[in-house]
C-alpha positions in Angstrom: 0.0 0.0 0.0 1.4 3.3 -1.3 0.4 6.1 1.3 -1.3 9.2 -0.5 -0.7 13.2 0.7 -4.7 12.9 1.3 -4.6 9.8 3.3 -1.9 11.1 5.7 -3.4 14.9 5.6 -6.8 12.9 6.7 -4.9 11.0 9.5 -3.7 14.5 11.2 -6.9 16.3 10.7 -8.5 13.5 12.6 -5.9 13.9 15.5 -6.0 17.3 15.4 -10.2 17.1 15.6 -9.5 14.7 18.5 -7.0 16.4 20.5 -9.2 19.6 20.7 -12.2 18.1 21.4 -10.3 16.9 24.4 -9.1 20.1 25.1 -12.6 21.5 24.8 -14.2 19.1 27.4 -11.0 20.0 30.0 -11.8 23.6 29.5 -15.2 23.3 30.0 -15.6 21.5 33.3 -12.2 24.1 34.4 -14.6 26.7 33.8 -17.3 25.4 35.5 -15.0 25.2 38.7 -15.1 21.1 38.5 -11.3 20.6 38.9 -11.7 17.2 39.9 -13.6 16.1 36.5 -10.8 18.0 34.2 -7.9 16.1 36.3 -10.0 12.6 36.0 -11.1 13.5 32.4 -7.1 14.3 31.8 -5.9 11.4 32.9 -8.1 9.6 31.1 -6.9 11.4 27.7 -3.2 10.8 29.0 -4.0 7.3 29.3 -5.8 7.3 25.6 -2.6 9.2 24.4 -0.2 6.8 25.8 -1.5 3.9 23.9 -0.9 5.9 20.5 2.0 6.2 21.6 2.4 2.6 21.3 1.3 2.4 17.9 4.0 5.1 17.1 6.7 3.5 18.5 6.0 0.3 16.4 10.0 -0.5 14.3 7.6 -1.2 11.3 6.2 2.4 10.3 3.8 1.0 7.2 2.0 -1.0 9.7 1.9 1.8 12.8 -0.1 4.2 9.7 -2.1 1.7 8.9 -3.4 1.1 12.4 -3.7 5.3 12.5 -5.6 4.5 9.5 -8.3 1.9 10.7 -8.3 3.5 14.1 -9.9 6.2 12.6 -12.4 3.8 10.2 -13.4 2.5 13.1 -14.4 6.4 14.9 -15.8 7.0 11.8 -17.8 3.7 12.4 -18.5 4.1 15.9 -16.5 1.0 16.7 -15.2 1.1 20.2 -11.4 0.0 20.1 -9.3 -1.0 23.0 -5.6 -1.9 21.8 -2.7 -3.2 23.6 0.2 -2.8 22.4 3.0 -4.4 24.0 5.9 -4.9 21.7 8.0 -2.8 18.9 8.3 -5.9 16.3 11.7 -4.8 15.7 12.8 -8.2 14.1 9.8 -8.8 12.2 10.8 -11.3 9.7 8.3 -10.8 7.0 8.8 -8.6 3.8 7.1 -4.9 4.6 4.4 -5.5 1.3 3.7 -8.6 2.8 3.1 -7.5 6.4 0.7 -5.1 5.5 -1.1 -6.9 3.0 -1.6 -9.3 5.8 -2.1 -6.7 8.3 -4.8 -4.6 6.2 -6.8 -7.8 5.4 -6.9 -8.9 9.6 -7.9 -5.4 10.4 -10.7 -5.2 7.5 -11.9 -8.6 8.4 -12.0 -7.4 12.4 -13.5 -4.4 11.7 -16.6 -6.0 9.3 -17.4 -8.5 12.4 -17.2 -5.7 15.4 -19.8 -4.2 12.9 -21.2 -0.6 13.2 -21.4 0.8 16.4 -19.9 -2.4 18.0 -16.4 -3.3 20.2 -13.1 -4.0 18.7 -10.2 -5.2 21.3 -6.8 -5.7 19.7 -3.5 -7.1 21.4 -0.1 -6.9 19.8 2.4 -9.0 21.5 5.6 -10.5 21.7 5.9 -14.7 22.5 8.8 -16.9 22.1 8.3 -17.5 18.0 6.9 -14.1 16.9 4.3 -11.4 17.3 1.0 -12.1 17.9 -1.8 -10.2 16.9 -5.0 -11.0 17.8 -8.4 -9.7 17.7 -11.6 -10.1 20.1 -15.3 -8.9 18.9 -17.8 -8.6 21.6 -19.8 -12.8 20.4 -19.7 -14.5 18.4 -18.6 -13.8 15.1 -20.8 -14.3 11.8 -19.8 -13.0 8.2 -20.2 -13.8 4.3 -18.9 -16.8 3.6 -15.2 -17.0 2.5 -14.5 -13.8 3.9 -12.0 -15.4 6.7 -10.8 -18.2 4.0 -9.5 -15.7 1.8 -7.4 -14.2 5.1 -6.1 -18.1 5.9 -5.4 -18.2 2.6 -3.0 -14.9 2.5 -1.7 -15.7 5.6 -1.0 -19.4 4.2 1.2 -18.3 1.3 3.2 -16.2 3.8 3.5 -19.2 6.2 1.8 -17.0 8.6 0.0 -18.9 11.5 -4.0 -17.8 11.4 -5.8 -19.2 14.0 -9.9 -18.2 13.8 -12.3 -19.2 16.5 -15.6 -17.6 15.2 -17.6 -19.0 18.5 -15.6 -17.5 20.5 -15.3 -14.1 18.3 -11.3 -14.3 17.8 -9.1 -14.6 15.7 -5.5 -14.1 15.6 -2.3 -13.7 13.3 1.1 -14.6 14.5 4.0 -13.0 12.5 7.3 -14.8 13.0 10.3 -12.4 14.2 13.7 -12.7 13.2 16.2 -15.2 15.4 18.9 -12.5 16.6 
């Protein structure tokens, strides 16, 4: 995926829209003399900014604007996202077309079963043979057929473990990291 001017321009307008939203809100209960809401309501944005931060720090910079990306599909949406982040991939062993290729189609596919208006938890992490990322919908998960076959499949010709659990509304991806 070649990044466009627009895309990217899009990406800071919606941070930028975000960030003063927030700042609204803190200004607002400050000038109706509730401290106590703008500290809780602060922390609360600290807490929301250090997880971006996460995604920022991520060795593999296609992949960290592609999450920017759908993290904004799914505002847009009204998907409510929780992701954990708990790793920098920096030996990702996995060519960058590849890796986002795979990427775009797990985050599509996660995004189609949260569905409109729905929950979206996400967990990047580090284990002994890779990075796993994995995705949780709030039930179980129901879409057209061949929709998750075509993922296995992708994630097949990479060699890329894909383990779906539709039941149990997960599904996960694990990306194997270089041996140092």
């Amino acid at each position: 995926m070649t990044w466009q001017a627009g895309e990217v321009i899009s990406l800071l307008r919606w941070q930028r829209h975000d960030i003063l939203n927030h700042l609204q809100v803190i200004y607002g209960y400050i000038q109706l003399k509730k401290g106590e809401r703008a500290l809780s309501y602060l922390e609360q944005v600290v807490g929301e900014l250090e997880r971006l931060g996460t995604v920022l720090r991520l060795k593999q910079p296609e992949l960290a604007l592609l999450i920017l990306k759908k993290m904004e599909e799914l505002t847009n949406r009204g998907i409510n996202l929780r992701c954990d982040i708990h790793t920098m991939m920096e030996n990702l062993d996995l060519e960058k077309d590849a890796a986002l290729a795979l990427w775009e189609s797990a985050w599509d596919l996660a995004m189609a079963l949260a569905g409109d208006g729905g929950t979206l938890n996400v967990s990047l992490t580090e284990v002994a043979d890779g990075y796993c990322l994995s995705f949780k919908f709030g039930g179980e998960a129901v879409l057209p057929e061949g929709d998750a076959a075509r993922l296995a499949e992708l994630a097949g010709h990479h060699q890329i473990p894909f383990v779906w659990e539709p039941a149990r509304g997960e599904m996960s991806l694990l990306f194997k990291k270089r041996l140092s």
